[in-house]
LODREN-780149 format. One line per 2 residues: number of its first residue (from 0); their letters; for each residue z, y, x of N, C-alpha, C, O. Coordinates in steps of 0.001 Angstrom, whole numbers, always signed. Example, Ala and Ser with C-alpha at 12.3 -4.5 7.8 and 13.67 -1.06 7.14 Angstrom:
REM LODREN-780149
0) as) +7800/-5690/+13190/+7800/-4500/+12300/+7800/-3300/+13200/+8465/-3319/+14236 | +7080/-2250/+12850/+7140/-1060/+13670/+7870/+30/+12900/+8039/+1138/+13409
END
This chain:
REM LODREN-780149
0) xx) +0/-1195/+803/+0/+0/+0/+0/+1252/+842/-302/+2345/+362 | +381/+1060/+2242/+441/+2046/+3276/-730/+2815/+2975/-1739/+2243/+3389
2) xx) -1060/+4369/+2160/-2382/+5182/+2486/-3296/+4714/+1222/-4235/+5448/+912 | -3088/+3653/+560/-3802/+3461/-654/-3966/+4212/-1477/-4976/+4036/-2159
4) xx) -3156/+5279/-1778/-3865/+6316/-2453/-4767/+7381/-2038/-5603/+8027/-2669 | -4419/+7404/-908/-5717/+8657/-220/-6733/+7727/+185/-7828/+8290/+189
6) xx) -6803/+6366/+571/-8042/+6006/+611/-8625/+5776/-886/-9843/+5652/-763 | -8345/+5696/-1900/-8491/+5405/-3193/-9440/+6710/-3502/-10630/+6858/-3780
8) xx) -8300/+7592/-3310/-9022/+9405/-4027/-10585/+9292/-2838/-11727/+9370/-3291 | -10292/+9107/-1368/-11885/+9176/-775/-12879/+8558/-1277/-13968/+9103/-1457
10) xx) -12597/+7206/-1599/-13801/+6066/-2335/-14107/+6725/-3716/-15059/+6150/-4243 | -13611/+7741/-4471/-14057/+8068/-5547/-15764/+8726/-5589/-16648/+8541/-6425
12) xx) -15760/+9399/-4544/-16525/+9924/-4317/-18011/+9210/-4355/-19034/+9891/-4294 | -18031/+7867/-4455/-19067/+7459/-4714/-19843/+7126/-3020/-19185/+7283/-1991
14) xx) -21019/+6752/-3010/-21640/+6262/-1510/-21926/+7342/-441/-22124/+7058/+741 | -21934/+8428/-867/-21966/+9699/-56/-20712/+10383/+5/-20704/+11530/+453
16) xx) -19583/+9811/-405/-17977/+10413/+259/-17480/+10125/+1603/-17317/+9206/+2407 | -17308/+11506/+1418/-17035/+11580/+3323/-15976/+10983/+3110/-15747/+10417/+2041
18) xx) -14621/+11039/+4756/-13277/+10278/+4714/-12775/+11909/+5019/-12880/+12657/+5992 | -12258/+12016/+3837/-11293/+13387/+3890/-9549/+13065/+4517/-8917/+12818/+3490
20) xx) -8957/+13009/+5256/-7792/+13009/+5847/-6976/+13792/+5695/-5854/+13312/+5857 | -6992/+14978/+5412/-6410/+16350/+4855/-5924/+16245/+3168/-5384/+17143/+2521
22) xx) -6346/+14675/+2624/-5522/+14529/+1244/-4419/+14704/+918/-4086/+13541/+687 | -3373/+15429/+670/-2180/+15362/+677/-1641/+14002/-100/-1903/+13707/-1266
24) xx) -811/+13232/+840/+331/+12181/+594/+1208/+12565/-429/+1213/+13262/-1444 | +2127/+11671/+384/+3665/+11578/-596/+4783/+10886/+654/+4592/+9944/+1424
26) xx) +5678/+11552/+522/+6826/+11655/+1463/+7297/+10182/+1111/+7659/+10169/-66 | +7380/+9365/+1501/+8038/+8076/+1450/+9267/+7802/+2518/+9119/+8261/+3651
28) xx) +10600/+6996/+2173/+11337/+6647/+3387/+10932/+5244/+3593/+10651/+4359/+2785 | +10974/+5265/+4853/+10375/+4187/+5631/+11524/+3613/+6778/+12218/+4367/+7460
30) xx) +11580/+1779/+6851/+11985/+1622/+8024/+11086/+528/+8409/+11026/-560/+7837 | +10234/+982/+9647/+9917/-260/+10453/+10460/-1026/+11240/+11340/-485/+11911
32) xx) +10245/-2351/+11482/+10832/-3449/+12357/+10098/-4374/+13097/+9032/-4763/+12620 | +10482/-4807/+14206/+9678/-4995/+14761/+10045/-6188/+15385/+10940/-6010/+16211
34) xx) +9517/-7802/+15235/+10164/-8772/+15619/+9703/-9762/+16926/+8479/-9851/+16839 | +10074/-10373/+17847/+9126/-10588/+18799/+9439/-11873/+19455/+10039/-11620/+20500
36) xx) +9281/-13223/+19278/+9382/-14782/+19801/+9628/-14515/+20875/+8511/-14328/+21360 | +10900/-14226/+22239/+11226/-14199/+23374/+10718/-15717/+23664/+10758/-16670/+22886
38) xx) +10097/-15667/+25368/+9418/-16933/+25855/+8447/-18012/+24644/+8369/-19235/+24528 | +7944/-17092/+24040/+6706/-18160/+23196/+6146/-19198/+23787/+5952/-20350/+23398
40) xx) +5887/-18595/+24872/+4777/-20053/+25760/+5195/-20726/+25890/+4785/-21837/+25552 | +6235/-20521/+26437/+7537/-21338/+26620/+7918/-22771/+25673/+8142/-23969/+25848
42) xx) +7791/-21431/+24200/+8052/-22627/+23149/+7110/-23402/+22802/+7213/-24498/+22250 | +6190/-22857/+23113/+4537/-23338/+22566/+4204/-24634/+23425/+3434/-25480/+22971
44) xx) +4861/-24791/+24807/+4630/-26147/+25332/+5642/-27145/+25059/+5434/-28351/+25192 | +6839/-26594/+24642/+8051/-26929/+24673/+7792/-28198/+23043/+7556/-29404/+22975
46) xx) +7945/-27394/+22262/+7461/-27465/+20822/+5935/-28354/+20709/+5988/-29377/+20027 | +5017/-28111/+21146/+3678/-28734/+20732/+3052/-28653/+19538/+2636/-27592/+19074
48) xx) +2954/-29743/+18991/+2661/-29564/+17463/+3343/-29355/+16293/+3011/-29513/+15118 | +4760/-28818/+17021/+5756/-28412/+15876/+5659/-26994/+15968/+5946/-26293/+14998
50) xx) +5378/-26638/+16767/+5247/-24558/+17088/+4877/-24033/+15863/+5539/-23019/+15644 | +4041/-24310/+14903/+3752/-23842/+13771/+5127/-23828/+12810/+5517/-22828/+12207
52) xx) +5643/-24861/+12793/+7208/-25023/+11965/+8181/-24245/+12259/+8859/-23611/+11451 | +8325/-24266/+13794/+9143/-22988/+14196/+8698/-21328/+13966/+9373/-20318/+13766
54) xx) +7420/-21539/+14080/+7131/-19815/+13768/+7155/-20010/+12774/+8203/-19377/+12640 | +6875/-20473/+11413/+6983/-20439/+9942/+8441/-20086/+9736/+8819/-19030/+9228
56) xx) +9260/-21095/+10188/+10931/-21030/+9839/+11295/-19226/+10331/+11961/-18430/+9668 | +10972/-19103/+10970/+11525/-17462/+11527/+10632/-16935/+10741/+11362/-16302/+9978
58) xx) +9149/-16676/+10252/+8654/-15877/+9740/+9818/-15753/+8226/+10071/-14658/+7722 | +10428/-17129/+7669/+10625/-17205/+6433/+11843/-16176/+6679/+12009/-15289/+5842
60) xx) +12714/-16263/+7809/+13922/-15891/+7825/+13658/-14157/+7959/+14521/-13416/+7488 | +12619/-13656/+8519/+12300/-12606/+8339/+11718/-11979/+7124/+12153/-10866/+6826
62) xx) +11005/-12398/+6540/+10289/-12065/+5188/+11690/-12106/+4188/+11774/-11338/+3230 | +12575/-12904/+4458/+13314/-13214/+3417/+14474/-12090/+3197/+15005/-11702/+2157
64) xx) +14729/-11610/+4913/+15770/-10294/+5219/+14793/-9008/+4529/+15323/-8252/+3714 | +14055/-8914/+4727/+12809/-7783/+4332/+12842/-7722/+2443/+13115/-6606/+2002
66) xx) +12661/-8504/+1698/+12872/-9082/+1085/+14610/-8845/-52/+14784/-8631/-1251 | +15044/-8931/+489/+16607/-8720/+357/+16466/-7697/-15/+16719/-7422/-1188
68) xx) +16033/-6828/+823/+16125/-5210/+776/+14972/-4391/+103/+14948/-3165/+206 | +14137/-5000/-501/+13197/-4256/-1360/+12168/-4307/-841/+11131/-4164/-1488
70) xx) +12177/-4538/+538/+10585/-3909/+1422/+9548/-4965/+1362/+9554/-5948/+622 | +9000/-4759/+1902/+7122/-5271/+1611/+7110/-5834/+3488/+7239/-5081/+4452
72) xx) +6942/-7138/+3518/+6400/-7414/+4375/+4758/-6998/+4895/+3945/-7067/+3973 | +4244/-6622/+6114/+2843/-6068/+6328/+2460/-7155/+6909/+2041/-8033/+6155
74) xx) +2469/-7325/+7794/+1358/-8641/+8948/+2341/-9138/+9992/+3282/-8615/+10589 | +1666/-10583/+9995/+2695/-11444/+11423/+1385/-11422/+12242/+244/-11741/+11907
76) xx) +1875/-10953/+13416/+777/-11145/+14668/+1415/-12155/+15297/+2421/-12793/+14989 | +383/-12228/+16604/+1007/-12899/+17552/-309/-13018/+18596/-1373/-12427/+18412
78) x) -63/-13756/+19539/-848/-14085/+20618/-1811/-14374/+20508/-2486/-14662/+21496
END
């Protein structure tokens, strides 16, 4: 939802709308977080074909704290 409304109001414009950036927002409070697998590789040889189970189990434990608190999970990266 991050910007979905100002990209929304630009696409109105039809196939010749420019990307106007100067749309005025909306003040939102925000907290980002930022989570990070210390020694992955590590686990990734360690683990093998379970590495997926372990990053799932922490993704859950993260989504689930996020979650708790109202917020919107965005994207799991990784390597």
């Amino acid at each position: 939802e991050a910007g979905a409304e100002i990209i929304g109001h630009n696409m109105r414009g039809g196939h010749s709308a420019g990307v106007n950036a100067m749309i005025p927002g909306r003040k939102v409070d925000a907290i980002i977080g930022f989570a990070n697998i210390r020694n992955f590789t590590d686990a990734t040889e360690t683990l093998k074909e379970k590495v997926m189970l372990f990053v799932n189990q922490i993704g859950e434990i993260v989504h689930g704290c996020v979650d708790d608190y109202y917020g919107a999970p965005n994207k799991n990266i990784g390597e």
